[in-house]
N, C-alpha and C positions, 0 to 999 in steps of 0.2 A: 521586776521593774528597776530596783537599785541596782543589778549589775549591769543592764543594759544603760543607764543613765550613765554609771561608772565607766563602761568603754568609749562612751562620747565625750566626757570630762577628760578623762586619761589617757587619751587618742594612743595607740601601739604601746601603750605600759600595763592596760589591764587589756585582755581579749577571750573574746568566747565563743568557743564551738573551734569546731576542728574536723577533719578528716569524718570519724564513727560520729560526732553529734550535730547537729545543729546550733544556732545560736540562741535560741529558745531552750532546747533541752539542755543545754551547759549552763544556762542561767536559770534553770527550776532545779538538778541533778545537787550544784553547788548551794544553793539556795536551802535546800533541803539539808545537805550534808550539814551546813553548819548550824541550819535551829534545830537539828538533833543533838550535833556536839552540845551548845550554847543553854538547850533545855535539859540536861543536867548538872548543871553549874549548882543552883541554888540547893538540890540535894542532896548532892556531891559534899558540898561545903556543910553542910545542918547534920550530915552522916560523918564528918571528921572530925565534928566536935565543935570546930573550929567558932566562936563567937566573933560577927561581922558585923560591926556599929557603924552605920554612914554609908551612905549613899556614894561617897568615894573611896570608899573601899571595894564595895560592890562593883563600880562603872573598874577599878585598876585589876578584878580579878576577871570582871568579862571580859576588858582591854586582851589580861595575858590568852585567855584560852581561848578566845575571838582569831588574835594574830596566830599561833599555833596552828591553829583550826584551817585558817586563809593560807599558811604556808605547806602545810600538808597537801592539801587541796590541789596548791598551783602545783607541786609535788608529783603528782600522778595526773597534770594534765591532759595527756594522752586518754585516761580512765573520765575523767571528771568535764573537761572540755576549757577549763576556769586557767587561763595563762598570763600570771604577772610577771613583771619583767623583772624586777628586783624587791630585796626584803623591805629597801624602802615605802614603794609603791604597797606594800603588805600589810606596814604600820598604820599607811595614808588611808589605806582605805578601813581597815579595822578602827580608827580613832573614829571615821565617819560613823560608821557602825553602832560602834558600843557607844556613839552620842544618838543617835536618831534611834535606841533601844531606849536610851534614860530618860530622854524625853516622854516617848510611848508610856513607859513603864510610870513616870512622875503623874500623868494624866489622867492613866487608866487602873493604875493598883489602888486597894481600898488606904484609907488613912487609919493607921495605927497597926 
């Protein structure tokens, strides 16, 4: 649903499907690629050792490997279907992202 909303907000800067996909399966294919990336973040980081205090630390480490994740992606659009037009348009939409996850996450994770 967010990338289809995304192609109507960012008319010819974010686009999906192509040639091999449809515009459904480039927005479930991508969709998928990244909460695989995104659901190793919190392990990743607790297996490096690494101690992560705040809620902005957390949203700046999903930020970096969100935008990574979304440029790889448009990367292999031919494979994936997922085509932005530049690294700006990559930040833009990852900043949406890793905000409408912190939200989720502020709502629905337990307290403490």
């Amino acid at each position: 649903l967010f990338w289809i909303l995304a192609t109507f907000v960012l008319k010819g800067s974010v686009v999906l499907g192509n040639a091999r996909l449809s515009t459904l399966m480039a927005a479930v294919l991508s969709g998928l690629i990244l909460t695989v990336l995104t659901s190793f973040v919190r392990p990743a980081v607790k297996a490096s050792g690494f101690k992560v205090k705040g809620m902005m630390y957390w949203m700046a480490i999903y930020f970096a490997v969100t935008a990574v994740g979304l440029w790889v992606i448009k990367r292999f659009a031919d494979v994936t279907g997922l085509g932005i037009a530049s690294i700006l348009y990559v930040l833009i939409v990852a900043v949406v992202i890793v905000a409408v996850q912190s939200a989720v996450a502020k709502y629905t994770m337990p307290k403490g």
